[in-house]
N, C-alpha and C positions, 0 to 999 in steps of 0.2 A: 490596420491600426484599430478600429472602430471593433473590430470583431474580437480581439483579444484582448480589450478592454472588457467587452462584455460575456467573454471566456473565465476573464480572473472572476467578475464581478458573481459569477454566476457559484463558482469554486468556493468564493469566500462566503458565500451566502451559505451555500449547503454546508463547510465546515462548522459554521458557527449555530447553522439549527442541527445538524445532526445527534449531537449528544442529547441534548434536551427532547428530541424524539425515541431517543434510544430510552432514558432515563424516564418517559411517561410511558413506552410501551411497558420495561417491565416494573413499574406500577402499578400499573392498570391486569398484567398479568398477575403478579401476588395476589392481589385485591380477586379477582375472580378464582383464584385456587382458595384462599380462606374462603369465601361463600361457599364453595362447593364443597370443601369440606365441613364447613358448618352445616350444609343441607342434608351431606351424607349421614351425620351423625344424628340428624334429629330424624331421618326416614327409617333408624334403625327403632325408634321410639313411637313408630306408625302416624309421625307428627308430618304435618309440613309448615314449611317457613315462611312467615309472616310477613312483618314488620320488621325490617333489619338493616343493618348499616356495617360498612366495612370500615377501619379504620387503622391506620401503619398496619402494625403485625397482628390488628385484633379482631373479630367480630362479634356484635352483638346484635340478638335477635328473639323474635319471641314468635311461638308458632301462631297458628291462624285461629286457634279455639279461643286465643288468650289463657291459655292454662301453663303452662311454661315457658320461664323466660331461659336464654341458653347464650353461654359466653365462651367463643374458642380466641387461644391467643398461642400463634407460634412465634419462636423467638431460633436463633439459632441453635443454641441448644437445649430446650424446652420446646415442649406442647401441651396444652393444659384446654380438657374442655369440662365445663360446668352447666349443671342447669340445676334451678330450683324449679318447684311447683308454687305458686302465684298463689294458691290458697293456703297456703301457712307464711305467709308473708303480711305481716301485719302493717311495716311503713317501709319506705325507703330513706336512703336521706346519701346526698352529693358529702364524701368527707377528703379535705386537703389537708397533708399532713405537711406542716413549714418548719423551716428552721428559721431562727432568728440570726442576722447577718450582724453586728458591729464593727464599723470601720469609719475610726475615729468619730467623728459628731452625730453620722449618720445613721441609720438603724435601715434597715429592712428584712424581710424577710425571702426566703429562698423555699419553693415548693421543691420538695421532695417525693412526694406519691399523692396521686387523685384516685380515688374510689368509690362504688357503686357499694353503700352496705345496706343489706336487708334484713330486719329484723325480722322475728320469727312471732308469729302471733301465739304460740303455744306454751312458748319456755322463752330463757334469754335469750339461747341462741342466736349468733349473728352471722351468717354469710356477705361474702365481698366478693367485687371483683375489680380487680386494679386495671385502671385503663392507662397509668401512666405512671412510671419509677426514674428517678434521674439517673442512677445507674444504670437503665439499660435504653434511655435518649438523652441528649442535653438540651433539648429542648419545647417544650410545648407545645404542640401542633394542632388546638381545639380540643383539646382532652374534658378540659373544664365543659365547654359548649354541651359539648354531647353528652354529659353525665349528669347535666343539666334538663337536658328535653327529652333524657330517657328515664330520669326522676317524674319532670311532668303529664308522660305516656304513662308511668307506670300510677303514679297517682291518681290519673284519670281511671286506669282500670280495675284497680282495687278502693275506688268510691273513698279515698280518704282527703281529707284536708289536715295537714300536718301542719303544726303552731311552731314546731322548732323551726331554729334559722335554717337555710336550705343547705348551707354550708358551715359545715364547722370546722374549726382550725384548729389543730392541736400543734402547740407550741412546745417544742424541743428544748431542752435547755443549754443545747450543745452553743454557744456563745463562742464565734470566732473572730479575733481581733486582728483586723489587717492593720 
């Protein structure tokens, strides 16, 4: 009796950690194929990889000279890799694009896309890279966080102090009424 108690016991154990091991192993595998592919693409530029961070379907990273910063993001059906050169980059700045929600008395707003946009110190020019669209998650998973202290890396290495708000919100006018 004793022993097929601790039969089930042992059963309903491994059922219930199972998936959540399944579910971080391949996590854990994406996240090291995007690095490797981020690594692959910056060794074809005689670069190698820095300071970098993996994140859902995205990577960002920046080689070891500090002279290019490099952004790969695959999606199911996209792959997109980017890099600037850090010396025509005059500032950076975190921008959140909201929408404004109404329903009845209440207001809030609903983020739609987080971005990494860099201006260009020579002309207008603006370069971006989106770390987060509600179309393609429903939900937030530190997007803000890190396009945040990858604003403050990068301001550290192009010696600037930026007086704009670190965030800027551009409000939509699309107004929906529940």
């Amino acid at each position: 009796m004793e022993t097929s108690k601790v039969i089930i016991s042992i059963t309903l154990i491994i059922i219930c950690v199972l998936p959540f091991l399944i579910i971080n192993g391949k996590a854990k595998k994406r996240a090291q194929l995007i690095k490797s592919t981020l690594e692959t693409k910056i060794q074809k530029d005689n670069k190698i990889l820095g300071d970098y961070e993996v994140h859902n379907s995205f990577a960002i990273g920046i080689d070891s000279n500090n002279s290019l910063i490099y952004f790969y993001i695959k999606k199911s059906e996209m792959e997109q890799f980017k890099k600037i050169k850090l010396t025509q980059i005059s500032t950076c700045q975190v921008v959140k694009v909201t929408k404004r929600i109404t329903n009845g008395k209440s207001n809030y707003e609903l983020i739609e896309r987080v971005k990494l946009v860099f201006y260009n110190s020579k002309n207008s020019e603006e370069e971006q890279f989106e770390l987060y669209n509600d179309e393609d998650n429903s939900q937030l998973d530190g997007e803000i966080v890190l396009a945040h202290s990858w604003k403050q890396k990068l301001d550290e290495i192009l010696h600037t102090s930026d007086t704009r708000p670190t965030t800027m919100t551009t409000l939509e006018s699309n107004n929906i009424f529940v």
